[in-house]
C-alpha positions, -999 to +999 in steps of 0.1 A: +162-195+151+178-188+114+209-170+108+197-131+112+203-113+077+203-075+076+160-065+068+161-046+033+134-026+043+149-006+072+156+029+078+192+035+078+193+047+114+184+015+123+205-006+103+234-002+132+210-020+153+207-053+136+246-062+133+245-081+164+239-116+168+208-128+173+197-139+205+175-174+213+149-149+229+113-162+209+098-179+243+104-151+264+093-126+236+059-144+233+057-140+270+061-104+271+038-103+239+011-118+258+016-095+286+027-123+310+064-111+315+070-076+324+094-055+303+095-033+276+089-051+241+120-059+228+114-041+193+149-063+172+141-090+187+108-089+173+118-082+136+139-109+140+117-133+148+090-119+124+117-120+097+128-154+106+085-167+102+085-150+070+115-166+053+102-205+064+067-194+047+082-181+017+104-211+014+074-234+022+051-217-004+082-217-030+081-261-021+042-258-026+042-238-060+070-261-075+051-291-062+022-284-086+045-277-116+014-256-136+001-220-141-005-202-108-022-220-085-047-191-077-057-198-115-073-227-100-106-210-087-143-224-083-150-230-124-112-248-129-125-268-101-157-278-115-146-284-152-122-307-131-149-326-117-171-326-149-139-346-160-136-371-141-111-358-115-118-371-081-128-344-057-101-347-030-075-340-055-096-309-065-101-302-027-064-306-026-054-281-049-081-254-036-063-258-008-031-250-019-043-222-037-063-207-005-030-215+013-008-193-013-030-170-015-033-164+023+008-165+026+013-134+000-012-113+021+006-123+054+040-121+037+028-082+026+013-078+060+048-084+075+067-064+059+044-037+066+050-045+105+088-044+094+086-011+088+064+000+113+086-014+140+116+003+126+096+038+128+083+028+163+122+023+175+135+054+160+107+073+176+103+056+203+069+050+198+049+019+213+033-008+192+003-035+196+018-066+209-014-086+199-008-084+168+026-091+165+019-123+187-006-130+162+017-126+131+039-148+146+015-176+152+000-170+119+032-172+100+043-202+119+013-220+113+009-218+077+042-224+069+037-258+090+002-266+068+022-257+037+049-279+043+023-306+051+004-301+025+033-302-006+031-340-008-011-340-010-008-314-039+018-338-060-006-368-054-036-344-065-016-333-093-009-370-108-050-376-107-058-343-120-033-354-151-047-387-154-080-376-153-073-352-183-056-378-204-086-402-198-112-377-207-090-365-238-091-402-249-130-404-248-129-427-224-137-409-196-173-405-176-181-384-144-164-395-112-198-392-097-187-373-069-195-337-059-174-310-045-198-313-011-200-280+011-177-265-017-201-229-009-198-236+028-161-242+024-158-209+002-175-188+034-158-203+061-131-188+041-146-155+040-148-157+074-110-164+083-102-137+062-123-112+084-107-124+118-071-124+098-083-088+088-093-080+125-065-097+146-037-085+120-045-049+117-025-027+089-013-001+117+002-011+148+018+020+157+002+037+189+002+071+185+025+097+189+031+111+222+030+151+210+017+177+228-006+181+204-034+152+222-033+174+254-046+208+246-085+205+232-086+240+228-078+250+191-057+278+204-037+251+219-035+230+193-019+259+175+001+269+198+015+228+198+021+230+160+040+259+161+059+247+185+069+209+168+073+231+137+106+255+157+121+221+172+114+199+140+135+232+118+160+233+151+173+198+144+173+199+106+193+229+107+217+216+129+220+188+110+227+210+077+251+233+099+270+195+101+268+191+138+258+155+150+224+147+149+206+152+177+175+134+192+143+159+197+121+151+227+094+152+205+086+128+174+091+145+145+051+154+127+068+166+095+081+139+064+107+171+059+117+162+091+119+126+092+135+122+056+164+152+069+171+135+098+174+097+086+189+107+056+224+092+053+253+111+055+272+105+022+256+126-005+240+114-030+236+128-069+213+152-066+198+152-034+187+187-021+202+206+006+194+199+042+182+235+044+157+231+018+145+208+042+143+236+062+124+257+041+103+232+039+095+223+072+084+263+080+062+265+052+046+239+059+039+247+094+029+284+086-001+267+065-012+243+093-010+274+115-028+297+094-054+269+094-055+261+132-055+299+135-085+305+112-108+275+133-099+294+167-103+332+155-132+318+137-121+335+104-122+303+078-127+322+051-092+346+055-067+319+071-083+287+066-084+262+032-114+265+012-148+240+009-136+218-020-154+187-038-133+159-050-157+137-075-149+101-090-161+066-095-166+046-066-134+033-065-095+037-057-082+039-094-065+071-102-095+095-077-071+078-047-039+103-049-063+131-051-083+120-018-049+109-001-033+144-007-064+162+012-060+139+036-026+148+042-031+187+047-058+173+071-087+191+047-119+175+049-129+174+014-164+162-002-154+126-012-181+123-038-184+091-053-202+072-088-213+037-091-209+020-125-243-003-129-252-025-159-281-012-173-296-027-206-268-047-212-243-014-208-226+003-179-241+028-170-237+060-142-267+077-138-257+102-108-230+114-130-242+112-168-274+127-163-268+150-133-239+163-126-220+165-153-244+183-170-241+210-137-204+210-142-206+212-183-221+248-177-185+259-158-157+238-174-169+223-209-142+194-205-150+180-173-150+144-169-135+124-142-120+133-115-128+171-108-122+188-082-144+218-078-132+250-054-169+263-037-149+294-027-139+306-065-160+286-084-136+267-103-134+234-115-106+214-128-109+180-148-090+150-158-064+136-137-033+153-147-051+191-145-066+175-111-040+171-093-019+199-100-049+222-093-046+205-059-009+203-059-008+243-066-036+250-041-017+231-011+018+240-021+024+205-034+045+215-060+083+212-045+099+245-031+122+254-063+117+255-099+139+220-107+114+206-081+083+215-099+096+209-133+101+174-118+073+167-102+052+178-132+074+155-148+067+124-130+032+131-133+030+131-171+054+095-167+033+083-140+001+088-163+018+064-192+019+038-168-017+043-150-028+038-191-009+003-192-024-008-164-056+005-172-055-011-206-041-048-191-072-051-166-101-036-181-117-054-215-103-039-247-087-054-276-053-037-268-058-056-238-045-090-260-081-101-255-080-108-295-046-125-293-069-152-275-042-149-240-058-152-206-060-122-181-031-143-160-011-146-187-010-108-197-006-099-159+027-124-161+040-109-197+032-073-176+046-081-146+081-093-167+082-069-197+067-036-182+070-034-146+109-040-142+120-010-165+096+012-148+107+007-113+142+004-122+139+044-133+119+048-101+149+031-076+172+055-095+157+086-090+145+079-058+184+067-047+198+100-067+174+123-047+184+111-014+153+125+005+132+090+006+112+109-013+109+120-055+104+152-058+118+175-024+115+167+015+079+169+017+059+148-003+046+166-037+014+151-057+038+130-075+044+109-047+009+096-045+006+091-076+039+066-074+027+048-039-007+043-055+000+031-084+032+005-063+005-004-044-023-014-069+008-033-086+009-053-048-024-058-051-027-073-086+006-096-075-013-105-045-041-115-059-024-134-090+000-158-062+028-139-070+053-128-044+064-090-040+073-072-071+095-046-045+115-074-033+146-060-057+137-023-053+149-019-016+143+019-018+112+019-036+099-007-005+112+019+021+092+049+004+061+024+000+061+014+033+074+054+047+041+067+033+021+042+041+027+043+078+029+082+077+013+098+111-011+120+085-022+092+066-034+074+094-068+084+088-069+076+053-062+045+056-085+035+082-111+052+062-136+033+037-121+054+010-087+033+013-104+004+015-127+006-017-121-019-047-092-007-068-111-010-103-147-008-118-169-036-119-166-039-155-128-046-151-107-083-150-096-074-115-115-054-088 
């Protein structure tokens, strides 16, 4: 096995953990990953090794990309490969390169994968919370077998690339014809990859975390349920505060539910520039509880409408986009909100919305003149807010998303306003427009290169210094304000777009921008978003470069 290097994305109570040398252990760890040796699953052991898959494949990949020496090799899709063919290129060099380009493709979704199951096992150690050994035997199996067909496959791609060239200089010269030959099976080809995907999808599941073991799963009575939460609420306050009274840190018997909690206790000592007090944290944490109680207690006294949050509509496209933060923060103060949702169709050669042009934004016209998309719309008062920025902190005010102090709101209002700059960049780089450079006569992949080089790195460099000068893993306070998710969403559409373009993580310099990405994505109260269709929805319209 490699020389063990320190992972990047870990929690610093766990970085004591990886100092040691790394044991020869893979055979016995598939063993015990395949249930056939008995044992606990050796959780560093496991990073290691998942670690040690992921640097081969990237290194592989890295030989692969340089072997071909051109633009991405995802650029190479079904029309490349047919203009290829119209050329004169033989089809196994074309099948050749699809291949490649399938092979990249699949390694920056594995790659991503992993590192999610990096974090997920550091959060299972420090909880002491079990994991899925399936897929973690999977992951390894995965990553050690592409790596192997990458490396295989580098010396095929520079033979496909010399007949592609020569193919290209013959037709430029006019003296070209059709090779004759036909990209056979190319649609059956294109499903069976469809299909790999799915079982990839199913055997490498995003959360491999079992859950919790709170008291909360025992009681299915409401009153005990709230009797549970005020009870993790006193014990997750008791170890903050003894924390912020500067006594060691202790080790609660139960996992802490609140991100006050978790950020307090794994905080580092050393303080950084402006990171708020430990009994903020607190603060925090009671508040917080009081709300979930005064919830809990309004479901078992069966008086919703004096302690429990009222019926609220959330309305956007039928998509992620910038409707995502608002359904991910009623998902995180557990509200079951009505997700309502509008398709964009082509109708007489123009997009079109029917449910929401002609319907209900009519309704909605008659209450707030402004409305457009998103709203959210409070059934209890009648209101209705509009537009993003007004959405979310309706939202953010309503479920005390704000930050606990005046510097904290004024920040997180803040980041909203400098979050929204850069959801209109990226808006205006994937959907058609002429500020998009379509006039400038560039190609969508070149733009998402000149975007990923000229606008990305100054905005998370900004990010990793806040986030470093806050201290809390978070931007704003302990708990997570609306800012947040409008940050991780628009991180993670950013992953996506680099995903999909071949191109490897753009957090691989931003250590504490990975750790918040991958803290809130594995966050106990998120769980259920993200298993939800809602998180799996395309990220942009139809009418848009990239979906």
């Amino acid at each position: 096995m490699a020389a063990h290097r320190r992972l990047p994305s870990l929690p610093p109570p766990l970085e004591w953990a990886f100092s040691e040398e790394a044991p020869d252990l893979e055979v016995s760890l598939r063993r015990r990953l395949r249930g056939c040796e008995a044992g606990d699953l050796p959780i560093i052991s496991t990073a290691r090794a998942i670690q040690s898959g992921q640097e081969r494949l990237q290194a592989s990949l890295l030989a692969l990309t340089s072997a071909w020496g051109r633009t991405s090799l995802v650029q190479f899709d079904s029309i490349a490969a047919t203009l290829a063919i119209e050329r004169g290129a033989p089809a196994w060099a074309v099948r050749a390169v699809r291949e490649s380009a399938r092979l990249v493709a699949e390694g920056a979704w594995l790659g991503r994968r992993a590192e999610e199951y990096l974090f997920q096992l550091a959060v299972g150690f420090r909880e002491s919370r079990g994991v899925l050994r399936l897929p973690l035997l999977w992951m390894l199996d995965r990553l050690q077998i592409l790596a192997d067909q990458a490396e295989e496959h580098t010396g095929r791609l520079e033979a496909a690339r010399t007949a592609l060239e020569e193919a290209a200089v013959a037709w430029t010269k006019g003296g070209a014809m059709p090779s004759g030959e036909v990209l056979h099976g190319r649609k059956d080809w294109d499903e069976d990859d469809e299909e790999d995907d799915e079982r990839d999808d199913e055997r490498l599941p995003a959360v491999i975390l079992e859950a919790p073991a709170q008291l909360r799963r025992l009681p299915e009575s409401p009153w005990g349920a709230l009797a549970v939460t005020c009870l993790e609420t006193l014990v997750d306050a008791a170890v903050v505060a003894w924390q912020a009274l500067g006594m060691r840190a202790v080790r609660s018997p139960i996992p802490p539910i609140s991100t006050a909690a978790l950020a307090a206790r794994s905080a580092p000592e050393e303080l950084p520039r402006d990171r708020p007090s430990r009994w903020l944290a607190v603060a925090e944490i009671l508040w917080d509880g009081a709300a979930r109680a005064c919830d809990e207690f309004g479901t078992s006294c069966r008086f919703p409408g004096l302690f429990s949050w009222p019926r609220l509509t959330v309305g956007y496209w039928n998509i992620r986009g910038l409707g995502a933060p608002l359904r991910m923060m009623c998902a995180f103060k557990g509200i079951e909100c009505e997700d309502v949702r509008y398709d964009l169709d082509q109708r007489e050669g123009k997009w079109q919305a029917p449910g929401w042009e002609s319907r209900h934004k009519l309704q909605l016209q008659e209450i707030n003149p402004f409305v457009e998309l998103p709203f959210v719309a409070n059934h209890r008062t009648g209101e209705v807010a509009s537009l993003t920025i007004a959405s979310t902190l309706y939202l953010a005010n309503l479920f005390g998303m704000t930050g606990p102090t005046k510097h904290s709101r004024y920040l997180n209002e803040q980041l909203l306003f400098f979050v929204y700059t850069s959801w209109m960049e990226l808006r205006a780089l994937v959907y058609p427009s002429n500020k998009s450079g379509r006039i400038s006569g560039q190609s969508f992949p070149e733009r998402v290169d000149r975007y990923f080089s000229t606008v990305v790195p100054p905005l998370y460099s900004k990010l990793e210094t806040l986030l470093r000068r806050r201290g809390t893993g978070l931007f704003v306070a302990w708990l997570p304000c609306a800012a947040d998710f409008h940050i991780w969403e628009l991180i993670d559409q950013h992953e996506l777009l680099a995903e999909a373009q071949g191109v490897t993580s753009l957090l691989r310099k931003y250590s504490a921008l990975k750790v918040f990405h991958g803290r809130v994505r594995s966050h106990p109260r998120l769980e259920g978003y993200f298993e939800s269709p809602a998180a799996q929805l395309p990220v942009n319209n139809k009418v848009s470069y990239f979906h």
